[in-house]
C-alpha positions in Angstrom: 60.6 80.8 106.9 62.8 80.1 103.7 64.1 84.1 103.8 64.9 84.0 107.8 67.0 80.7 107.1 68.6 82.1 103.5 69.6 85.4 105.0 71.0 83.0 107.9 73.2 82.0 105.4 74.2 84.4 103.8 77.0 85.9 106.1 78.1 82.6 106.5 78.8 82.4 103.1 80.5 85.6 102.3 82.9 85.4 105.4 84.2 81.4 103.8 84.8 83.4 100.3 86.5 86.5 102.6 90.4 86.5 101.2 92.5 85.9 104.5 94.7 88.8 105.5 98.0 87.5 107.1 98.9 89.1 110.0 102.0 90.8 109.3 105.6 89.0 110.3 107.2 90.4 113.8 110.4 92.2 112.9 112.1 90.8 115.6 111.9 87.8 117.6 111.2 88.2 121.4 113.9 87.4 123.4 112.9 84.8 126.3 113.7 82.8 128.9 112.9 79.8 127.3 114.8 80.5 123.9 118.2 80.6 126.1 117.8 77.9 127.8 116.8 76.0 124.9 120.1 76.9 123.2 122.3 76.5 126.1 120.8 72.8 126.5 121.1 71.8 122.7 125.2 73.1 122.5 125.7 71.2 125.6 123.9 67.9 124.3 125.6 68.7 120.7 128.9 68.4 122.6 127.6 65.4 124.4 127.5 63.3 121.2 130.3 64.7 119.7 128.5 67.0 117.2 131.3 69.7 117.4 130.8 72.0 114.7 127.5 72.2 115.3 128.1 72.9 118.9 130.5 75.6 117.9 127.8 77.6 116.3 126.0 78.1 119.4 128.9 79.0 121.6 130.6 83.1 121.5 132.8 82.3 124.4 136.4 82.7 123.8 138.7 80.1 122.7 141.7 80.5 124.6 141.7 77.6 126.5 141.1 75.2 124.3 143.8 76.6 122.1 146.2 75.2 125.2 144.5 72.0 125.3 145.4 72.0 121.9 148.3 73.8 120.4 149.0 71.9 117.7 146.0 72.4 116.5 144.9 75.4 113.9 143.3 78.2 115.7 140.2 78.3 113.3 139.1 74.6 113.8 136.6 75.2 116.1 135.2 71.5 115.8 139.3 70.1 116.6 139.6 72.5 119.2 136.3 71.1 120.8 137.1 67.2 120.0 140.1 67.6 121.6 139.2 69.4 124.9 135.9 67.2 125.3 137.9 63.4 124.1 141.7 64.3 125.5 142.1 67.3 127.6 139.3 66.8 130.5 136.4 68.8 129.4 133.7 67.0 131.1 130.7 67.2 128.0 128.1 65.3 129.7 124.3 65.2 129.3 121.9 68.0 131.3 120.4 66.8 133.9 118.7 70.1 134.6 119.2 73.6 133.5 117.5 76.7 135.7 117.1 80.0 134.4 118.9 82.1 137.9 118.9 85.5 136.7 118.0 87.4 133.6 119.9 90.8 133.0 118.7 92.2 129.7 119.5 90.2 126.7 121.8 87.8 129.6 120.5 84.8 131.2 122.3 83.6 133.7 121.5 79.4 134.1 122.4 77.1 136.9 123.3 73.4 135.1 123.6 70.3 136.8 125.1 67.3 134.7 125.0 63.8 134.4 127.5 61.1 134.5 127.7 58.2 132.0 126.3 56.1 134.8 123.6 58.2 135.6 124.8 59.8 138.9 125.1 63.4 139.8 128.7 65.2 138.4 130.5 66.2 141.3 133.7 68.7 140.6 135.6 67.7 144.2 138.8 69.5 145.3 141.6 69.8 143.0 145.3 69.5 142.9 146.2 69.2 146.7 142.9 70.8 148.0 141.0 69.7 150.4 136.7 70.0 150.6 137.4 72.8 153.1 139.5 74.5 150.9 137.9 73.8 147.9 133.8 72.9 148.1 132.6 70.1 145.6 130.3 71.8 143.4 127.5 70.2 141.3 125.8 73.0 140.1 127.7 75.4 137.3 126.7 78.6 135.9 126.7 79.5 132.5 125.5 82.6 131.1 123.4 82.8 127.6 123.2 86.2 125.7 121.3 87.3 122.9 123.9 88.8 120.0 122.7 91.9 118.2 121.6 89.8 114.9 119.2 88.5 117.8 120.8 84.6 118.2 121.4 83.1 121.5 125.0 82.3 122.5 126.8 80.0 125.6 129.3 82.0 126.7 130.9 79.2 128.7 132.5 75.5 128.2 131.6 72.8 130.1 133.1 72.1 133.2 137.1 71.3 133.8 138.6 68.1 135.5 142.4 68.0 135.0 
């Protein structure tokens, strides 16, 4: 009885003192769904509360526009540029209030975002500048689209919505 329960233990005990091989490190990451819309949330909230340069690093959009909302300010300050259009120029940085993967195109995701007021309430673009609903829908849902850059990070590749 002793032999049956030693050799019992026996492959017990030499798989514990068995080195551990680590599986090896994926060369790449995989590029999902989830991993866009997790970057396209966090610039938007970073812009939220006012965490502009942090923000910028997440964005591959151009920056034309908010060189006119700001021309006095230097081209290269990303984080002025931002301040600016979010605090004086109309860019409407509010929180997510959901965020949908619509379409996914190879490394592009395409995301329908709906926002939040301060008070809570759905963020309704209306009409604007003489228009009329008819002429010009309200819309509460944006799109944005997220892509994958070839060093293999997500980027927004579009600000947050306009109100003039």
């Amino acid at each position: 009885m002793r032999k049956i329960i030693l050799w019992m233990y026996i492959p017990i005990l030499l798989m514990s003192c068995a080195s551990k091989v680590a599986a090896p490190a994926p060369t790449a990451l995989p590029s999902t769904a989830s991993e866009a819309q997790e970057t396209l949330v966090n610039f938007l909230e970073l812009l939220n509360s006012k965490q502009y340069a942090d923000a910028d690093t997440l964005y591959g959009g151009d920056y034309e526009q908010l060189k006119i909302f700001s021309p006095d300010t230097e081209p290269s300050d990303h984080a002025k540029l931002w301040s600016d259009a979010c605090q004086l120029a109309g860019l409407q940085c509010l929180k997510v209030r959901s965020a949908s993967l619509k379409n996914q195109q190879g490394d592009t995701y395409i995301f329908q975002v709906e926002f939040s007021n301060p008070d809570g309430n759905l963020f309704v673009l209306g009409p604007c500048c003489g228009s009329n609903a008819t002429d010009m829908p309200p819309v509460s849902q944006f799109e944005y689209q997220v892509i994958r850059n070839t060093d293999g990070k997500f980027l927004v590749m579009e600000m947050p919505p306009y109100v003039p």
